[in-house]
C-alpha positions as CSV (number, residue, x, y, z in Angstrom):
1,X,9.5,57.2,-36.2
2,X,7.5,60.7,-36.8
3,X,6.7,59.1,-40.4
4,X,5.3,56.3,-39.1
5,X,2.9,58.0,-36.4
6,X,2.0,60.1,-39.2
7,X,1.1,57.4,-41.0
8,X,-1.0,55.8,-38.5
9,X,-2.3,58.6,-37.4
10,X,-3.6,58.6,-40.9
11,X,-4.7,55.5,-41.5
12,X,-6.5,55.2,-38.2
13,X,-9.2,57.4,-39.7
14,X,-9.5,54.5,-42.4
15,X,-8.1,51.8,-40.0
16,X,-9.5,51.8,-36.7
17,X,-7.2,48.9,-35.6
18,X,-3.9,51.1,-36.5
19,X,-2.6,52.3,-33.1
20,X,0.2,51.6,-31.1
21,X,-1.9,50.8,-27.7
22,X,-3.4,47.5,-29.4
23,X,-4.0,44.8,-26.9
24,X,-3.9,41.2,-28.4
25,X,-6.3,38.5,-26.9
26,X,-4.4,35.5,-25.4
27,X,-4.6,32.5,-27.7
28,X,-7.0,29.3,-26.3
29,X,-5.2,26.9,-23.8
30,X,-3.2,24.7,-25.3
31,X,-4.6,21.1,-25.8
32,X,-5.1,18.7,-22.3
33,X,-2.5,15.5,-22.2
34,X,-4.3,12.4,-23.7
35,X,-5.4,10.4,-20.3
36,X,-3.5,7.0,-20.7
37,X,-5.3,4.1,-19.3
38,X,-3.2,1.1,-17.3
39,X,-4.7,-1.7,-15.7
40,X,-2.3,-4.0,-13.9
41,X,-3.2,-7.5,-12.2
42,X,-3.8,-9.9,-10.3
43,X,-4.1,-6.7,-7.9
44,X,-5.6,-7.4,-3.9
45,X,-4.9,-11.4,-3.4
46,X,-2.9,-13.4,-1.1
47,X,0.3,-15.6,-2.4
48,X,1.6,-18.5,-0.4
49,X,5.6,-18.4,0.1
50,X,7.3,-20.3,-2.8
51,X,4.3,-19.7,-4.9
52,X,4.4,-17.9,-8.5
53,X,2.1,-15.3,-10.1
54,X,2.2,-14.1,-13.7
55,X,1.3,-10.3,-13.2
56,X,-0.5,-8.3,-16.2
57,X,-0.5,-4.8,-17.4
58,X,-2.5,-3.8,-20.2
59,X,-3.5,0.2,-22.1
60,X,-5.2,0.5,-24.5
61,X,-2.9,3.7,-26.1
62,X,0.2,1.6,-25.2
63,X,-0.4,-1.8,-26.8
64,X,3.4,-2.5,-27.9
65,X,4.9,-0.9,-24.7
66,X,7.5,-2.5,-23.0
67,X,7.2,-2.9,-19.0
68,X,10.0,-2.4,-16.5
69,X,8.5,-4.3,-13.6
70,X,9.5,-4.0,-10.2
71,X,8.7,-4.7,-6.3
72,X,8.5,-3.0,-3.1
73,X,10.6,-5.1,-1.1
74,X,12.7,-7.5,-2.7
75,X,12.9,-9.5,0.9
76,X,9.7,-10.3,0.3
77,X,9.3,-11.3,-3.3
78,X,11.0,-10.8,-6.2
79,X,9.6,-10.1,-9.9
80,X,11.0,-11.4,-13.6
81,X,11.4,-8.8,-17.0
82,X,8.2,-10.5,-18.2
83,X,5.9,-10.1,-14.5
84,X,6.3,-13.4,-12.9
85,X,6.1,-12.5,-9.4
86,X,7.3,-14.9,-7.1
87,X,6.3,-15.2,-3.2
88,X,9.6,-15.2,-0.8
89,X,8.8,-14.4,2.5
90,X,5.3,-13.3,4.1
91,X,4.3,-9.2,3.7
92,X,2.8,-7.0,1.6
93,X,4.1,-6.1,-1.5
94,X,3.3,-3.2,-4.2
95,X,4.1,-4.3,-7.7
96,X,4.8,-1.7,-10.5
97,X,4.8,-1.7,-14.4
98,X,6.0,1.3,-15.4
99,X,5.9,1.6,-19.8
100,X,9.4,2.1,-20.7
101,X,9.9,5.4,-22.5
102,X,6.2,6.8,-21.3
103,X,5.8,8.5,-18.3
104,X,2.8,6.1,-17.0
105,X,3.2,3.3,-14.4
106,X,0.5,1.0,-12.6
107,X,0.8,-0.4,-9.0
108,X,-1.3,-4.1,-7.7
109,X,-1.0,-5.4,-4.2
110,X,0.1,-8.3,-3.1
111,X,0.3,-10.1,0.1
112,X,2.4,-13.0,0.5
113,X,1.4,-15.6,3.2
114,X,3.3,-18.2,4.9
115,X,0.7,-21.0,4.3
116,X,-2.8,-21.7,2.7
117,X,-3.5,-24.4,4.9
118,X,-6.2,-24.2,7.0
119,X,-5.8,-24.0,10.9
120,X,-2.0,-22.4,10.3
């Protein structure tokens, strides 16, 4: 240890840098997560009861994901593996894709209605 202070002590007349108090500057932040983009839809419209909707999910980043869909409220309406969301009983309902193996899901609403007729 006395050799290599000597040594130092040395070489810091040469080597200004050669001292044991030496601070080291913390490295730049590491890189931000890409942002992925999910647009799900039909999103905001009104399905009668016993009516069918094919829902859509697209991002741009996750063309070949596969989506896990699912519903709020099952009582109300219920949803297929490929986003055919069919109208049960009148409510709202949130609707979510969520990319399988991604940690990214999308949410539409929906409200199902008893009738589309007018006057009822």
């Amino acid at each position: 240890m006395l050799n290599l202070r000597i040594a130092c002590l040395a070489a810091s007349l040469i080597l200004p840098a050669c001292s044991q108090d030496s601070t080291v500057a913390p490295g730049p932040p590491p890189p931000a997560p890409p942002v992925l983009i999910v647009r799900i839809g039909p999103t905001g419209i009104s399905v009668v009861v016993g009516a069918s909707v094919q829902m859509n999910v697209s991002s741009p980043q996750l063309l070949n994901a596969t989506w896990l869909w699912t519903v709020s409220d099952t009582s109300r309406a219920d949803i297929s593996i490929t986003g055919i969301f069919s109208a049960k009983r009148a409510g709202s309902v949130a609707v979510q894709a969520c990319a399988a193996g991604h940690s990214v899901c999308a949410a539409a609403y929906l409200t199902v209605i008893e009738s589309s007729a007018p006057g009822q």
